[in-house]
C-alpha positions, -999 to 999 in steps of 0.1 A, spaced: 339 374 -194 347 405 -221 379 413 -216 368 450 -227 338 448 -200 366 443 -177 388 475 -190 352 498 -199 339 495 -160 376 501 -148 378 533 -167 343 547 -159 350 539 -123 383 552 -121 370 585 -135 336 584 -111 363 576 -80 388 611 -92 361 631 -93 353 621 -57 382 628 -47 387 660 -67 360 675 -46 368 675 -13 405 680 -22 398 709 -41 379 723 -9 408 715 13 430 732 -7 407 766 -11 400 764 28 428 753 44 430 734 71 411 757 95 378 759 76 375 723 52 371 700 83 340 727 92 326 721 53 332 687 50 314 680 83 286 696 82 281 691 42 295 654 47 273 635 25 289 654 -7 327 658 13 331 625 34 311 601 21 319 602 -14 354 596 -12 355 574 13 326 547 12 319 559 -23 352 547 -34 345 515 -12 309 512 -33 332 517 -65 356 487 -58 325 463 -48 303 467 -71 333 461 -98 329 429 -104 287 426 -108 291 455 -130 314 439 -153 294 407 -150 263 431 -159 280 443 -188 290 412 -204 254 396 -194 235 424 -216 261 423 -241 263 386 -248 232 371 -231 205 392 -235 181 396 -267 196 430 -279 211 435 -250 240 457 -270 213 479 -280 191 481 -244 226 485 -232 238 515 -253 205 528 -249 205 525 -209 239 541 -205 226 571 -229 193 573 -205 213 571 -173 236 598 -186 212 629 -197 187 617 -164 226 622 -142 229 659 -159 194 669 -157 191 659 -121 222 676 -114 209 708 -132 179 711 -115 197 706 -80 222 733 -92 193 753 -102 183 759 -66 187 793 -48 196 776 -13 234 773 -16 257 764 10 283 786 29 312 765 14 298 782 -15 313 817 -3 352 824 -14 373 822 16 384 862 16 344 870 14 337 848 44 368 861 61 356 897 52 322 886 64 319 906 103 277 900 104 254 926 107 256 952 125 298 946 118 316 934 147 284 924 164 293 891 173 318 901 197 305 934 210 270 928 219 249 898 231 229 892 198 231 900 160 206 909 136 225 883 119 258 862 127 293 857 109 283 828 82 317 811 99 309 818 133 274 806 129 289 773 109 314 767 138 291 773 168 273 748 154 301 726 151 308 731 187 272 724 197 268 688 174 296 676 196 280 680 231 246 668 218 229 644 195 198 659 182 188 693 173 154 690 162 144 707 196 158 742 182 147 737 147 121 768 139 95 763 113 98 801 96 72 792 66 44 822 82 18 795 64 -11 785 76 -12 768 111 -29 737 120 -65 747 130 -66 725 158 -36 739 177 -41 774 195 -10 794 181 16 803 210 16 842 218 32 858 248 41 823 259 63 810 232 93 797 241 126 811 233 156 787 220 192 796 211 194 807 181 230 804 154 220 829 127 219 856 154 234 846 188 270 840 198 277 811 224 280 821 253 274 803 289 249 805 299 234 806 263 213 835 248 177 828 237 158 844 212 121 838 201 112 824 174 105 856 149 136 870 156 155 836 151 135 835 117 145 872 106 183 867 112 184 834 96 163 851 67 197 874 63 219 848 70 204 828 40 203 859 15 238 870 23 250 832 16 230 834 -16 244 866 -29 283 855 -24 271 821 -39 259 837 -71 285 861 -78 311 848 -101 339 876 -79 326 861 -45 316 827 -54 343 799 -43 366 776 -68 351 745 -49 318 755 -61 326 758 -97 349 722 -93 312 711 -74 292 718 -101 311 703 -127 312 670 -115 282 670 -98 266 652 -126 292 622 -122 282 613 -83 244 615 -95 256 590 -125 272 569 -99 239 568 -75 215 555 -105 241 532 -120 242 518 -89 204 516 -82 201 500 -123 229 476 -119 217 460 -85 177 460 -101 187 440 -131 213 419 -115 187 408 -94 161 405 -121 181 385 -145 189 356 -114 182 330 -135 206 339 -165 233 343 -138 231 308 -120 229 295 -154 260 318 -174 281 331 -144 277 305 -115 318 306 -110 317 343 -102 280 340 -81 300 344 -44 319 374 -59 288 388 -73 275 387 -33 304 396 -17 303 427 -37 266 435 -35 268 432 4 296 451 11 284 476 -13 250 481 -3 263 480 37 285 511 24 257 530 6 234 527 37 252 557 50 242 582 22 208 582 30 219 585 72 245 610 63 220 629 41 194 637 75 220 645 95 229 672 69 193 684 65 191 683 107 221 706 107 205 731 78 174 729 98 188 744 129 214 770 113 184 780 89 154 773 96 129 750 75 130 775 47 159 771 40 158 737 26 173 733 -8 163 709 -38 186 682 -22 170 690 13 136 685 5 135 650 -17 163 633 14 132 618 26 124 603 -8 165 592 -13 157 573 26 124 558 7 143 546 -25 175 530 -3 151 509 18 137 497 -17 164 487 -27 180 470 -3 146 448 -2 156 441 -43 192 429 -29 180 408 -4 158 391 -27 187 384 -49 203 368 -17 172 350 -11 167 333 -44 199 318 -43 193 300 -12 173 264 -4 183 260 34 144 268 48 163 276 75 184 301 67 154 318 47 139 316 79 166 331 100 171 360 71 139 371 77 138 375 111 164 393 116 155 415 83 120 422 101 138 431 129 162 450 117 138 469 97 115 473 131 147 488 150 154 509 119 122 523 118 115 529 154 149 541 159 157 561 129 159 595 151 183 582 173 205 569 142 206 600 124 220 619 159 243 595 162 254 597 127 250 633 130 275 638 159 303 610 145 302 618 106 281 652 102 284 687 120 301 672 151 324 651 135 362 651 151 394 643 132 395 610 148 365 599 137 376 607 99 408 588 107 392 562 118 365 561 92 395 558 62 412 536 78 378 513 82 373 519 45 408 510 33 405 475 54 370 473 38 386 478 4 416 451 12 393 423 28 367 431 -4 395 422 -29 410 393 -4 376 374 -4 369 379 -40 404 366 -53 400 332 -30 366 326 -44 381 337 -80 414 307 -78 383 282 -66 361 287 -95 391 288 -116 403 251 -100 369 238 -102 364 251 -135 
């Protein structure tokens, strides 16, 4: 292989894996540690996941994407040009996706500057402490009830309100006098027993909750440094998503070209796509347990850009995994093992899909809003030994190909 492959995917990856980190460090420095664990759980597909199984994504997928680079570089019919050209695409689709998410008016309250949300005493002031119910809640008070609440329980979609006032399905009579009441965290403290509220008072206070957010989030004197170090790099973890996707399509569209050209580094190339694609599984998980936990603090209206298209990021994840798996496929002859693959993929898929709720509580309350400090702990020091075994495996297969080669 290119020696400068080698040294160009090293730098672009060291630079995607920094700004990871950058993130969420910047946050725990602005917030300290009594508020970043509260961010970075709740919001933990853009605090945890990123530098954590994101850099474990990075150091997998090293070795396919050099081989990538080198195979349109040197074995494809102007591949230096469709290369070039792909990279320029992939770059100016990564900003203007990152625009048009930044473009949104939903913002979250990480997006506040710690002295605003400090300052921040709800509506009436005080409220939260002096009477059973707010016309709207603390933003930190509502954020950590809601912690405490994701670590008792799994799902929330019980206390989710649907605050859209559109049109209701003609065939259900709409609830009156009888409408439940559920507990409500844009406008209730936590109390035991709990305080319910109905529905269109829930929906008024998380209408405040949302505007107040908004207006600290937009004000360059109340809006937080992790915001502005957010939107900067934002367009490097969308780069790092579609490189990912493009690198894994072609790889397994160009099979042939590899068995033929790179058949020394084809066990690498696997062990890389596996354990990458095992890692990026959780996005997608981590991603609805987030939009579970905006649902409930504010209401369906309140989804964001990012919020509204997690169904379609699920969509495009399960797609490609299918394109990996064919890649694994096509590479082997045992009709057995075929056979075994796919029965376990069909079942797999079957327990995925009829299971899919239960996954995203679970993932909800150990990595999102009800993550504990243990389960971080444990999750870096999971994706460390990932990191080490990753490299361990590749360098045994890398001395054999060398000695047989």
């Amino acid at each position: 292989m290119l020696t400068w492959a080698r040294l160009f995917v090293f730098v672009v990856y060291s630079i995607l894996g920094a700004s990871f980190l950058a993130t969420t460090g910047v946050m725990a420095w602005e917030f300290g540690n009594n508020l970043w664990l509260d961010f970075a759980s709740v919001y933990s597909h853009l605090f945890i996941f990123f530098p954590t199984l994101g850099i474990v994504a990075l150091v997998a997928f090293y070795v396919p994407s050099v081989i990538f680079v080198d195979l349109y570089w040197r074995r494809v019919r102007f591949g230096k040009v469709r290369f070039l050209f792909g990279f320029f695409v992939v770059a100016v689709a990564s900003y203007l996706i990152a625009g048009v998410m930044l473009a949104n008016p939903r913002h979250g309250i990480w997006e506040n500057a710690p002295r605003v949300l400090a300052a921040d005493e709800g509506d009436p002031a005080g409220c939260s402490t002096r009477s059973p119910s707010c016309q709207r809640m603390p933003a930190l008070t509502a954020l950590r009830n809601l912690r405490s609440v994701s670590r008792e329980r799994f799902a929330f979609e019980g206390l989710i309100r649907d605050c859209s006032g559109g049109p209701k399905d003609a065939l259900i009579e709409r609830a009156h006098e009888g409408q439940p009441k559920r507990f409500c965290f844009a406008s209730t403290p936590l109390t035991s027993p709990p305080l319910l509220q109905s529905d269109e008072d829930c929906c008024k206070a998380q209408a405040k909750l949302i505007s107040t957010v908004q207006a600290n989030s937009t004000s360059a004197s109340t809006r937080s440094v992790t915001s502005e170090v957010h939107a900067l790099l934002l367009p490097l973890k969308v780069f790092f998503l579609l490189v990912l996707f493009v690198i894994s399509i072609l790889l397994a569209l160009h099979h042939k070209k590899l068995e033929t050209h790179y058949r020394a580094y084809m066990t690498q190339i696997e062990i890389g796509l596996f354990t990458g694609s095992m890692c990026m599984l959780f996005f997608p998980l981590m991603s609805q347990a987030f939009l579970q936990s905006s649902d409930v603090l504010n209401g369906s209206v309140g989804r964001g850009t990012f919020s509204l298209v997690v169904p379609i990021i699920s969509l495009l994840f399960m797609v490609w995994v299918l394109l990996i798996g064919l890649f694994f496929y096509r590479r082997r002859t045992d009709d057995r093992i075929v056979t075994i693959g796919r029965f376990v993929g069909i079942l797999v898929s079957n327990i995925g899909i009829i299971k899919y709720n239960l996954l995203v509580s679970i993932f909800l309350w150990a990595l999102g809003a009800g993550a504990s400090e243990t389960a971080l702990i444990a999750l870096v020091l999971g994706c460390l030994c990932s990191i080490v075994l990753t490299l361990w495996a590749m360098s045994i297969y890398t001395r054999a190909g060398r000695k047989a080669a």
